[in-house]
Structures are given as C-alpha cells and as structure tokens.
C-alpha positions as CSV (number, residue, x, y, z in Angstrom):
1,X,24.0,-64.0,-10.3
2,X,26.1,-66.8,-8.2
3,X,24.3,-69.9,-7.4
4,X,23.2,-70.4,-4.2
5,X,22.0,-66.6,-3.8
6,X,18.7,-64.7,-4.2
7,X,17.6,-62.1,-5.8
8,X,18.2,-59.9,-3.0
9,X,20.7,-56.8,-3.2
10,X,21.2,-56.8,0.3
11,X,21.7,-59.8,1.4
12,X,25.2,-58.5,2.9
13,X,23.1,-56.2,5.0
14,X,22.6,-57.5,8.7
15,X,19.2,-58.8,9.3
16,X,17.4,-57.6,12.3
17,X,15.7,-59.9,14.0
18,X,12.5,-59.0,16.2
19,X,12.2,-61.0,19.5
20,X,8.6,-61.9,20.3
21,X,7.9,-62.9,23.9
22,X,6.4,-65.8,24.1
23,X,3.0,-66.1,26.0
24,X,3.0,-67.8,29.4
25,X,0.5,-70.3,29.1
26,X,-2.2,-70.2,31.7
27,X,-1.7,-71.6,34.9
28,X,-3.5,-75.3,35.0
29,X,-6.2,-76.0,36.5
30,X,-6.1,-75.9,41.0
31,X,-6.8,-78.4,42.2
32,X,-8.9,-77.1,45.2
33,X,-10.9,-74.9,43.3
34,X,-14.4,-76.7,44.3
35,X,-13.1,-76.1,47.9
36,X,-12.6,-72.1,47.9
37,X,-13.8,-70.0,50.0
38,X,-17.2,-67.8,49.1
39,X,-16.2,-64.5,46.5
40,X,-13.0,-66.6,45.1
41,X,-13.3,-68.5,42.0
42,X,-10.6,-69.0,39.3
43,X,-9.7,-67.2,35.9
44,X,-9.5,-69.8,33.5
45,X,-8.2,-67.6,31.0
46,X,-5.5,-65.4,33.2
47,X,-4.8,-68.4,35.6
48,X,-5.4,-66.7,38.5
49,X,-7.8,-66.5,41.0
50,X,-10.3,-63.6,41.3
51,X,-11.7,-61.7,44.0
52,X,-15.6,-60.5,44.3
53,X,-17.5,-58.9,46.8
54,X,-20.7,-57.3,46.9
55,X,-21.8,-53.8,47.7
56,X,-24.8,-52.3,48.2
57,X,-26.6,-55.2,45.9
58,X,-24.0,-55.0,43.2
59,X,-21.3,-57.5,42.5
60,X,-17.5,-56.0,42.4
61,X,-14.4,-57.6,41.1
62,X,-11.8,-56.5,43.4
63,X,-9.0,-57.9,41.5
64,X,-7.0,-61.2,40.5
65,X,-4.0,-62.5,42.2
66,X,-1.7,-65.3,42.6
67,X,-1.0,-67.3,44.6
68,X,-4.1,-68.1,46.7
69,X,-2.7,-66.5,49.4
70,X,-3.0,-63.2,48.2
71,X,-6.3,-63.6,47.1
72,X,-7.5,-64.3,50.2
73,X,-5.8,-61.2,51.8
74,X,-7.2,-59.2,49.1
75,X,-10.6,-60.9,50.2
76,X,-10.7,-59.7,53.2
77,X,-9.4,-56.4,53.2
78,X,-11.7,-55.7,50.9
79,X,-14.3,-57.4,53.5
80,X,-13.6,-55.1,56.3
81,X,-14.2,-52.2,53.8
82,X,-17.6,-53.0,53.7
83,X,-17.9,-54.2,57.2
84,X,-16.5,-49.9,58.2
85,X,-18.9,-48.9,55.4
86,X,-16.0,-47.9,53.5
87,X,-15.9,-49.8,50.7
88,X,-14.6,-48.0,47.5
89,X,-15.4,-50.2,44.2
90,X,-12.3,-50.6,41.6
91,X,-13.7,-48.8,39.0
92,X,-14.2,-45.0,41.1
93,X,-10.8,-46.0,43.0
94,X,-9.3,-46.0,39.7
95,X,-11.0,-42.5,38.6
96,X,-10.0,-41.2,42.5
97,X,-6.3,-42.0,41.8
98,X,-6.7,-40.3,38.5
99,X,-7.9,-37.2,39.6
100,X,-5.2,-37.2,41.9
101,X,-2.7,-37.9,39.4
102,X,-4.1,-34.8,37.5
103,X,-4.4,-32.7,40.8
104,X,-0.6,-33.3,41.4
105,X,0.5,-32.5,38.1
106,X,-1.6,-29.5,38.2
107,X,0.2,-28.2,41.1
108,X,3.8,-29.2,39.9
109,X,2.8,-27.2,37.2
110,X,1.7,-24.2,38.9
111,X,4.4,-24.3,41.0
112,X,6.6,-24.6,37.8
113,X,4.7,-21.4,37.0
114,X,5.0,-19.5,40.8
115,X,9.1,-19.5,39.4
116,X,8.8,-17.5,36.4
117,X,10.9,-14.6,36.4
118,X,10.3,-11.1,35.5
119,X,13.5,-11.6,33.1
120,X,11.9,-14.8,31.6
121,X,8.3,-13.2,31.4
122,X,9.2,-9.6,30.0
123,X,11.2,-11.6,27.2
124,X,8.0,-13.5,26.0
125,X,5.8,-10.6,26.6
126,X,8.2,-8.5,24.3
127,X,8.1,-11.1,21.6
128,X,4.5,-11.4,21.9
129,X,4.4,-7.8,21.0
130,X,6.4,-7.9,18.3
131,X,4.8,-11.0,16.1
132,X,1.8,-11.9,18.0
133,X,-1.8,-10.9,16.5
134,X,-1.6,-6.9,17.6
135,X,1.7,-6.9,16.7
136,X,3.7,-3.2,17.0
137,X,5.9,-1.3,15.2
138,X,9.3,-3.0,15.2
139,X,10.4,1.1,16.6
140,X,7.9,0.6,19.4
141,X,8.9,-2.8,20.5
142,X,12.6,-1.6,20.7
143,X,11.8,1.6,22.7
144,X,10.0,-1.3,25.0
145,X,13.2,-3.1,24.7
146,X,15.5,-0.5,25.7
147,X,13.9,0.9,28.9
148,X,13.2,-2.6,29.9
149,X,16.9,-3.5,29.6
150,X,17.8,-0.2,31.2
151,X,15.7,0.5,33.8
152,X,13.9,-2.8,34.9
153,X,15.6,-6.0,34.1
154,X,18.9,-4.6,36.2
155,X,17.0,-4.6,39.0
156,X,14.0,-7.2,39.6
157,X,14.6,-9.5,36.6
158,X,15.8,-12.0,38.8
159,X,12.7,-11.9,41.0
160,X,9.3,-14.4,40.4
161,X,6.6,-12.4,39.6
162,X,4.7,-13.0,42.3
163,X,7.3,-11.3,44.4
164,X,7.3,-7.9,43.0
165,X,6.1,-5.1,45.5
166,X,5.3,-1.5,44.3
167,X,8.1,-0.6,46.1
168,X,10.3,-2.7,43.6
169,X,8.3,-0.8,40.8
170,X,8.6,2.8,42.4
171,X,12.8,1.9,42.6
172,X,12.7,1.5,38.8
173,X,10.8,4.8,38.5
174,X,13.1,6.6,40.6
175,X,16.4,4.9,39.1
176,X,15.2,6.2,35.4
177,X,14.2,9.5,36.5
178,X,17.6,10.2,37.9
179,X,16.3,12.7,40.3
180,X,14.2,14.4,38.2
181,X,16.5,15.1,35.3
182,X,14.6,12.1,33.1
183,X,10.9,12.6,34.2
184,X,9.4,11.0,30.5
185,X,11.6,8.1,31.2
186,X,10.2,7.9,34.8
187,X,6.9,7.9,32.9
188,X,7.8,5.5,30.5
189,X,9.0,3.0,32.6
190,X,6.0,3.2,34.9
191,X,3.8,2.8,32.1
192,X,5.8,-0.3,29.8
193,X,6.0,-2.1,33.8
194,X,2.3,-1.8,33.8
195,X,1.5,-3.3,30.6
196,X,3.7,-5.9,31.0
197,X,2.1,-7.1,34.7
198,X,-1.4,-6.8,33.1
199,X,-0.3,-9.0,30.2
200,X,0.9,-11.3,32.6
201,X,-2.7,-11.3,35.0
202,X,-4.4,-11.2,31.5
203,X,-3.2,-15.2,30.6
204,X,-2.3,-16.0,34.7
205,X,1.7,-16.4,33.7
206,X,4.1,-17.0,36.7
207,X,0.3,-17.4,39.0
208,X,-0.2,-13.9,38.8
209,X,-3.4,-12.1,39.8
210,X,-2.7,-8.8,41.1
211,X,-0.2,-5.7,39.5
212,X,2.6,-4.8,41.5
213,X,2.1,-1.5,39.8
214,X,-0.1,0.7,41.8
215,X,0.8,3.8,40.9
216,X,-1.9,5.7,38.5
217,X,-0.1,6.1,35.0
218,X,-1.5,8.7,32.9
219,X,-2.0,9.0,28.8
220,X,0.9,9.8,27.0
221,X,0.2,12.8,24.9
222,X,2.3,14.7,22.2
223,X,3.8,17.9,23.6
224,X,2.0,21.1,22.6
225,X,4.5,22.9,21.0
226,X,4.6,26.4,21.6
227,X,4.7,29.2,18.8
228,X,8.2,30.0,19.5
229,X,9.4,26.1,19.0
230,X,8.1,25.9,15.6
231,X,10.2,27.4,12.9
232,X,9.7,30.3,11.1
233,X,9.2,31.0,6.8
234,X,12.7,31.9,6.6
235,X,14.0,29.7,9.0
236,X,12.9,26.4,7.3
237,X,14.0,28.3,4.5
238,X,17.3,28.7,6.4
239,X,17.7,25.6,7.5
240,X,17.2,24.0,4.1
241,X,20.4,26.1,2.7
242,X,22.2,24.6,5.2
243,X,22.4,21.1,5.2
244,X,24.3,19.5,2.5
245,X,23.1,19.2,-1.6
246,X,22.4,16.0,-1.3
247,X,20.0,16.3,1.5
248,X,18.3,19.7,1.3
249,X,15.1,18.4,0.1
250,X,14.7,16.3,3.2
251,X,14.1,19.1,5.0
252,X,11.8,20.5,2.6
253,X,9.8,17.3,2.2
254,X,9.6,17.5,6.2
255,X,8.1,20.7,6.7
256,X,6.0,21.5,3.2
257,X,5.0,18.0,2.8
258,X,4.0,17.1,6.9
259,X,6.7,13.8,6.7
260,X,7.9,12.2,9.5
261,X,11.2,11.7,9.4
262,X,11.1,7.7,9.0
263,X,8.7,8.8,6.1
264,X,11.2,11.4,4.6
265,X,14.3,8.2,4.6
266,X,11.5,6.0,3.5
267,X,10.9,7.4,0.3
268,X,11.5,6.0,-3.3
269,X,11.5,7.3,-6.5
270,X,8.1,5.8,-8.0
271,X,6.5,7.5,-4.9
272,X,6.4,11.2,-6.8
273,X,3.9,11.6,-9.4
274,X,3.4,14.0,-11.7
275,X,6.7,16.0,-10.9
276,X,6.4,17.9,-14.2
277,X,2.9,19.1,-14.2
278,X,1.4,22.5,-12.3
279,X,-0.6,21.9,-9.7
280,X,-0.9,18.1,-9.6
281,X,2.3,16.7,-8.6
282,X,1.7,14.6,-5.5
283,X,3.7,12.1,-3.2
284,X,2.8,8.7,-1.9
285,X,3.2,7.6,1.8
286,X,3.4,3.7,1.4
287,X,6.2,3.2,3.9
288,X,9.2,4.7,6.7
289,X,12.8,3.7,7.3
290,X,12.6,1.8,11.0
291,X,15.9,2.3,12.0
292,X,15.5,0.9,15.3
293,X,14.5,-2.3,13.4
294,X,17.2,-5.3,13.6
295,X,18.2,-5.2,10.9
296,X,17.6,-1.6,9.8
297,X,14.3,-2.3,7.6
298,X,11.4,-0.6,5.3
299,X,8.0,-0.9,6.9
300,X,4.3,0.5,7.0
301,X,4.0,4.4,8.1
302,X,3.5,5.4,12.2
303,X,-0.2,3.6,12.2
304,X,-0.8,2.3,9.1
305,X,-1.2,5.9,7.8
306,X,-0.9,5.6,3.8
307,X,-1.8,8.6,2.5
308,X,-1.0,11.1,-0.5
309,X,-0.2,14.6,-0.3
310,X,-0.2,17.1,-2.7
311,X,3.1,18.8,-3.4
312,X,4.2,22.7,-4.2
313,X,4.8,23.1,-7.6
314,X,8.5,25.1,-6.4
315,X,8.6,21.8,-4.3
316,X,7.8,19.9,-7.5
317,X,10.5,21.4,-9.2
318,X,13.3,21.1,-6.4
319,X,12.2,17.1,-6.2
320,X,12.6,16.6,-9.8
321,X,16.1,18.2,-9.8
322,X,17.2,16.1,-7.2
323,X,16.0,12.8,-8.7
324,X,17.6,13.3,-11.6
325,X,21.1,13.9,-9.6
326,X,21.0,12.1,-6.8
327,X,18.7,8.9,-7.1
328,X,19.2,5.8,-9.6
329,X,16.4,5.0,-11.9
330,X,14.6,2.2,-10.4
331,X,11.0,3.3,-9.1
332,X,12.3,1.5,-5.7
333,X,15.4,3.4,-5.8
334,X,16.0,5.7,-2.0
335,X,15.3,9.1,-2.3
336,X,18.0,9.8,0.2
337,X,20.2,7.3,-1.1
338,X,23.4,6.0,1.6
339,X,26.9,7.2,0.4
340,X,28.0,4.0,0.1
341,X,25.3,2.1,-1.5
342,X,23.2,4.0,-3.5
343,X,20.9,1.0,-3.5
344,X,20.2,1.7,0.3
345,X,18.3,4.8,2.4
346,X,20.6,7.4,4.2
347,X,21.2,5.8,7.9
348,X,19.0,8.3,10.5
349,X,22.2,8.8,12.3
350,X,23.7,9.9,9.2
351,X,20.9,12.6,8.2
352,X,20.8,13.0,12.0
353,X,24.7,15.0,11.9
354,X,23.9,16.7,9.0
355,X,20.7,18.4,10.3
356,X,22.4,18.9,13.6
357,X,25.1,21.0,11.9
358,X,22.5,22.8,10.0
359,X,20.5,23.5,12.9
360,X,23.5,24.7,14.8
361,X,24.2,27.5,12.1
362,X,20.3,28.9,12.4
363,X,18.3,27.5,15.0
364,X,20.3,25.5,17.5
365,X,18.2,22.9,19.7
366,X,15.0,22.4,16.9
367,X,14.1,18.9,16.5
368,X,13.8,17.7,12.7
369,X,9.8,17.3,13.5
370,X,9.3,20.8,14.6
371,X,9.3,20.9,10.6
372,X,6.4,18.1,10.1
373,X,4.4,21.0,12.9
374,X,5.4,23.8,10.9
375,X,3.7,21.7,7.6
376,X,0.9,21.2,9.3
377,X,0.3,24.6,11.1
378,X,0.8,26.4,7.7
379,X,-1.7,24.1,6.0
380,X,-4.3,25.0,8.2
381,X,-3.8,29.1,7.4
382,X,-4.4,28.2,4.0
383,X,-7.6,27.2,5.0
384,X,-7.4,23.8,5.6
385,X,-10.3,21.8,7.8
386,X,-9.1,19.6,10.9
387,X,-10.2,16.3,9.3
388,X,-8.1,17.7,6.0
389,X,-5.4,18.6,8.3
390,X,-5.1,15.1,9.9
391,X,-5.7,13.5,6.6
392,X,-2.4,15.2,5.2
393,X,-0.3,14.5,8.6
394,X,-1.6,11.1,8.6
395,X,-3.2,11.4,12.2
396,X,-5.9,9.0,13.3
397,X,-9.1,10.0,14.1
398,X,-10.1,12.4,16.9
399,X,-13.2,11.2,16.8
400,X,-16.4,9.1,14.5
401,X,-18.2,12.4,13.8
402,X,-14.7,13.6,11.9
403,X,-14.3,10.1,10.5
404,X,-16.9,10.7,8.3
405,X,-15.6,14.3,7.1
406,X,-15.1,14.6,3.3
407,X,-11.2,15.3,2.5
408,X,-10.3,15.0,-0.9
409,X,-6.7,14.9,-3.0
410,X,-8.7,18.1,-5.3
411,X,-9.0,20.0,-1.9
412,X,-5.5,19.3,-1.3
413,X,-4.2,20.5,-4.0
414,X,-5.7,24.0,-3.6
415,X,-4.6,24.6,-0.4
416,X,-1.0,23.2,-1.5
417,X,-1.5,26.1,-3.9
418,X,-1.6,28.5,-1.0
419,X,1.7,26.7,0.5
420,X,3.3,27.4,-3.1
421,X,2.7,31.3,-2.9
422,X,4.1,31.3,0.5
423,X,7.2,29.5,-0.7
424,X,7.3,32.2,-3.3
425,X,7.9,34.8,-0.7
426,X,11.1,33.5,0.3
C-alpha cells in the first residue's frame, strides 16, 4: 500500500456527496407582538404568526402566515365566515377537499372505464376464460376465439360497451348465419355475445349495467341422431378396412370403445392393460389431443371424464398387434404416432383425410363421432343400464338420483363380452 492512502479499494471511485438543506432559522422575535390584534399571536417555533377564531365555543387555528399582512386577511375572512354562519373549521375543510379529491378521481376513473371497447373487453373476458378459476377447455376457448374474431370483433369491436344496441348484436347474428345457410353459427354467436355482456355487468367493466343482448338464447343440445346417421355392423366394419394400416384401430377404438376422437389421438401405450388376457383387457381415459390448443397440446378428457372401459377381446387382440408395429416402447409413447416423429400424436387434420377417404369409399358424409354413437347404442343392446352407459361414454350426470347408481368395471366387462360376440359376426 502507497503512503498517504487508506485502506480503501475504491478510493478511485467518485464520491457522492448528499446535499442537506439547511434549516431556515426561525424568524426573530416581532417586535409588535404585544400590540396584535385579538386571535393573532406568534409561532415561536415556525416564526410566523397564527390565526385563531372561535366557533361555536371551540377555539380553531385557521392557519399561520407571513408577513402580518396576510394574517390579518386570513383573520378576517375567516371572521365574516362566522359572521354568514358559514364558518368551516380547518380540520373538516381538509376532509371536504379530500372527499372531493376522491370523488374526482372516481369519476376520471369511471369515465376511463365508460371507453372500454368491446375489442378490449372480449380480449380480457377470453383470457379470463382460459386461466381464470373456471377455466375451460383450451378447445372451447378457441371455438370462443374464432366466432368472436369472425363474426363480432369485425363489426362493433371498435364500439364502448355502453354503446352497443341489440340491433348491433342482431347484425352479428345475421352476418354469421349468412341467410340461413349457418343457423348453429347464428346460434353460437348469439349465445358467446351474451356471455360475454353478462361477464361484463357481472364485475361493472366499461360501466356496464344492462345486456345489449335481448334476444332469448336457448340451451345448446347434442343432435339426436337419427337411426339412419349411425353406422351399421358391417359398415364400421367397412369403414375400418379402409383407412390406412396404420390407423385402422382408430376407428375401432372410436366405435367399440365410445372414444372421442381427441380421446382416440390422445392415447398412449401404458393406457391398455391386460392386452393378452380374455376378458379383462381394459383402456384408460386419462387424457385427449386439443388440437385447437396453441401449441397443439395433451390435456384432461371433454369434462374431466377419466374413466376405463373394458375392451373386446378381438379388439384386445387387434390393439396388441398394432402396438407392437406401430408404437415405440415407452408407456407414454402415441398410439397414433405422427409420421414424422414417432415421439408425437397423429395431427387431427392428418387422421381427418384419411377417414374422409375412407368414408368416401363406404359411407360418404358420416362424421368420425357417429362411431363413439354407434359404441354407445350397441352397449346398451347388450344390456347395458343408462348410468353404465354414461359411465362408459364418459357423460355427466343426468341427474343426482343416477349419480348414485352402482356401475362397475365387472359389469363392464360382461357386457363388453356381448360387444365381442357381435364383432365375431363380421
């Protein structure tokens, strides 16, 4: 260490230096402070001179000023207060020009609010649905999404809130039904617009307190399909043959196993048990493919329905022959791997033009869930009860009387005995 220095590292460091302001010292003394005039004395300690009154038998201090002259001014204003009766003492003048403070910030605030756009408000209310405490399916948020985007947005999302009319909301109806030729997306609209205004009223957003949506949306129900929409034996049959090796079993899965078909591309290999044994193999539903997810992703099945079904020993047989061709080892492997990465489901679009050229070969126009309805319509001629029925589809409850209904994995298995014997008669 060089003489002359200290110890410290970094002393080459520039030192900041804090400037203190110095205290004024108080003003001295007046020196005609025995001659002032009645409710004016002096602050010895803040050097000015302060201003009392008295109201209504208590004594005020109105304030303290400098120089006398203002004190005196002060004096007398605040003595023709109390000459008018008017008089308001400091400390409620203060908590007057408070609540005025507050009552103007309150209505910058909610005039902040009155410009909130439908635009703005249908983006929050759509993330609110997809992470808030209800949250829904990643699927259901994107249908949302899409007939927002389409249908709504284009056309009032510039608006406030507040400025929507039902005629504005019957537009969008109109514009998505395309004169009739879209009537569920009519529907749809009308019913996404009114869920989203009720959020809205629900937490006041934008000063909303009344629905531009008027019009009476009904429930959405699942189409009754008639007998004639639902495959036959030989056409499922059919319509297995035809889609490509690799893929067959989808269809199979589909219509003898009930599976959705995010629950058919959501399968893994560690979800079949007991593949090699009569009359107890049986599948796991822990999860479905959301391909309308961003990214692609796995999640939980349509309504948290985990379940496991019993599978058909010919079934049995058909799904160990294509694990051991088709699917790597791992438990977590796809069942319906992607052609390019193995690692990775089949893309829905992807199974999608397979089962359409299928389809187009035996039963044009059939929808891949007319085989989950087929499933479910054969389990119940084997016998099957409706609370077994909806356990196996993984349907929620009709009702709490059927809650309570005993369905068992045994029971299962005997009526997937019944669905093996038809199989046979292929």
């Amino acid at each position: 260490m060089v003489a002359g220095q200290s110890g410290n590292q970094d002393t080459d460091k520039p030192v900041t230096r804090i400037r203190r302001k110095k205290r004024q010292p108080p003003r001295s003394r007046p020196k005609n402070e025995s001659s002032l005039p009645t409710g004016i004395d002096w602050d010895h300690l803040l050097g000015k001179y302060r201003v009392r009154v008295t109201w209504e038998g208590r004594q005020y201090t109105v304030g303290r000023y400098f120089p006398l002259t203002h004190a005196k001014a002060a004096l007398e204003l605040a003595q023709a207060d109390i000459a008018r009766r008017e008089f308001i003492p400091p400390a409620e003048r203060r908590r007057l020009r408070k609540l005025q403070q507050q009552q103007e910030a309150e209505e910058k605030k909610r005039e902040e609010e009155r410009k909130l756009t439908v635009r703005q408000w249908c983006n929050q209310w759509l993330q609110d649905l997809a992470e808030g405490t209800e949250a829904r399916s990643p699927s259901t948020v994107a249908s949302y999404r899409s007939a927002m985007n389409s249908h709504v947005l284009p056309r009032i999302g510039h608006m406030n809130l507040t400025e929507v009319t039902p005629d504005d909301i019957e537009a969008c109806v109109e514009a998505a039904r395309d004169g009739g030729k879209h009537e569920s997306a009519g529907k749809n609209v009308l019913r996404y617009a009114k869920s989203m205004f009720n959020a809205a009223i629900a937490v006041n957003a934008g000063g909303l307190n009344e629905s531009p949506v008027t019009a009476t949306v009904g429930k959405a129900r699942a189409r009754t399909r008639e007998d004639g929409e639902v495959p036959s034996l030989e056409e499922v049959s059919a319509l297995a043959g035809a889609m490509t090796p690799e893929t067959e079993l989808a269809v199979l899965l589909a219509a003898w196993c009930s599976l959705r078909v995010g629950e058919v591309i959501g399968l893994q290999r560690g979800d079949f048990k007991n593949l090699d044994k009569p009359g107890k193999a049986s599948l796991n539903i822990d999860r479905q493919w959301l391909s309308k997810a961003n990214p692609p992703a796995y999640g939980p099945p349509k309504d948290d329905s985990y379940r496991t079904v019993a599978v058909p020993d010919l079934l049995a047989k058909k799904a160990k022959a294509h694990l051991d061709r088709y699917v790597l080892d791992s438990p977590s492997a796809p069942v319906f791997p992607s052609p390019r990465d193995k690692s990775r489901p089949i893309s829905h679009n992807a199974l999608a033009r397979r089962w359409n050229e299928a389809r187009a070969t035996v039963r044009p126009g059939t929808d891949f869930h007319a085989l989950r309805h087929f499933g479910l319509t054969m389990y119940a001629r084997a016998g099957a009860t409706q609370t077994e029925i909806m356990r196996r589809g993984g349907h929620k409850d009709v009702d709490a009387a059927q809650r309570y209904q005993h369905s068992s994995i045994e029971r299962d298995q005997q009526h997937t005995a019944q669905l093996n014997e038809w199989m046979k008669q292929r």
